[in-house]
Phi, psi and omega in degrees: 000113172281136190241130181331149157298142188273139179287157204242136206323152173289148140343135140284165171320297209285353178278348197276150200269144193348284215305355188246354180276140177291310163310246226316311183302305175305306201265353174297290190243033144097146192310312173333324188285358192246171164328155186265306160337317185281323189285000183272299209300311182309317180302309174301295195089332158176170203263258208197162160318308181287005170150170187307166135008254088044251171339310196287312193307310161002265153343295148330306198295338218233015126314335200253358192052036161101320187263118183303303155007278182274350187264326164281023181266297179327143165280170185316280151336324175297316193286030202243338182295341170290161174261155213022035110303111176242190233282307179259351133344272188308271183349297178259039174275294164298344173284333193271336111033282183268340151317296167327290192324280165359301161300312184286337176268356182261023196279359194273160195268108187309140171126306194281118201298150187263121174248355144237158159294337146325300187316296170337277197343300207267348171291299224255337177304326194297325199257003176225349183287001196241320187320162193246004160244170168271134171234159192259110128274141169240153190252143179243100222250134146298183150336280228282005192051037195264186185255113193282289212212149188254164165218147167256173185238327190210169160219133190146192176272154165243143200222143159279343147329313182274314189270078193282135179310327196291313205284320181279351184241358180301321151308308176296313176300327200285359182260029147050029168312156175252351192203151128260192194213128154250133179222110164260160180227156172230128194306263208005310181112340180279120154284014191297159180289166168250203180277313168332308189267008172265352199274338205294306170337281185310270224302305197274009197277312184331299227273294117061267168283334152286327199277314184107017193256088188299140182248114199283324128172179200283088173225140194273109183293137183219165184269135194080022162189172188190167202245132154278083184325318195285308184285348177248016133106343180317355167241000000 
């Protein structure tokens, strides 16, 4: 009876030959070539007694059922379950995460007037459609309809309690705004409005309209798609 062979331990990084290390592989041929796995392994910097790097992103990845997604969904902590991950790892796994969001919201070009509520949508879905709460933004629009400035206002469930006309224009009158965009997300992923964000609506377009602030309209992120008070005839 022949007896199995034993299998033989992973690879360190460094055991690895250059052209196979993920830092070295980055800088020859740019982040785009590697692997999400491998871009994990950078993020880590090196592994564990049970295996590389490399192993741990793995590992990470596939906690996550494969998807960065599902994985900025998560709390911070959930990554802590893997072996050799710990507290600031995961930390800096969602920081980097959030970075990603972040890039995808700055792709639209400064300067330039927002001309439909699609265009809102895709500036704000990368940073809200995934959150596991709702957030309040309001967009502080110029003349010229570009976007001055984003404030967020609440984080939380939305109630017209929380989200008060003082609080949303307070920014806006001191930024001499001519207009805002109110933008919310709703984790569920259904952007339909509920009665909260249509009564919240109605009080600030009032308010709005005294200030002399227009509220040009209301849209709710929902994931991959969203609702336009202004395009569904609704404000």
């Amino acid at each position: 009876m022949t007896t199995a062979l034993p299998l033989p331990s992973p690879l360190s990084i460094r055991e690895l030959p250059q052209s196979e290390r993920p830092r070295e592989r980055l800088v020859a041929l740019g982040a785009a070539a590697l692997s999400t796995a491998e871009l994990l392994a950078v993020l880590l910097g090196s592994g564990t007694a049970a295996g590389s790097a490399l192993l741990v992103g793995q590992s990470v990845l596939a906690g996550a059922n494969g998807s960065l997604r599902r994985m900025a969904m998560q709390p911070v902590a959930s990554l802590t379950v893997t072996n050799g991950v710990g507290m600031a790892r995961a930390v800096s796994i969602h920081a980097a995460l959030e970075l990603g969001r972040r890039l995808a919201a700055e792709s639209r070009e400064d300067g330039l007037p927002i001309r439909s509520p699609k265009e809102v949508a895709s500036m704000f879905a990368a940073r809200l459609e995934d959150l596991p709460a709702e957030e309040f933004h309001v967009a502080i629009l110029d003349a010229q309809h570009r976007l001055e400035r984003d404030v967020m206002i609440t984080r939380g469930i939305l109630t017209s309690s929380l989200v008060h006309p003082r609080e949303v224009f307070r920014e806006a009158i001191a930024e001499r705004a001519a207009a805002v965009i109110l933008v919310h997300n709703h984790p569920s992923g259904d952007p339909t409005p509920s009665a909260d964000d249509h009564l919240v609506t109605k009080q600030l377009v009032a308010a709005g309209r005294l200030l002399d602030i227009p509220v040009h309209d209301h849209i709710i992120i929902g994931r991959g798609r969203y609702i336009s008070f202004a395009e569904e005839g609704m404000l």
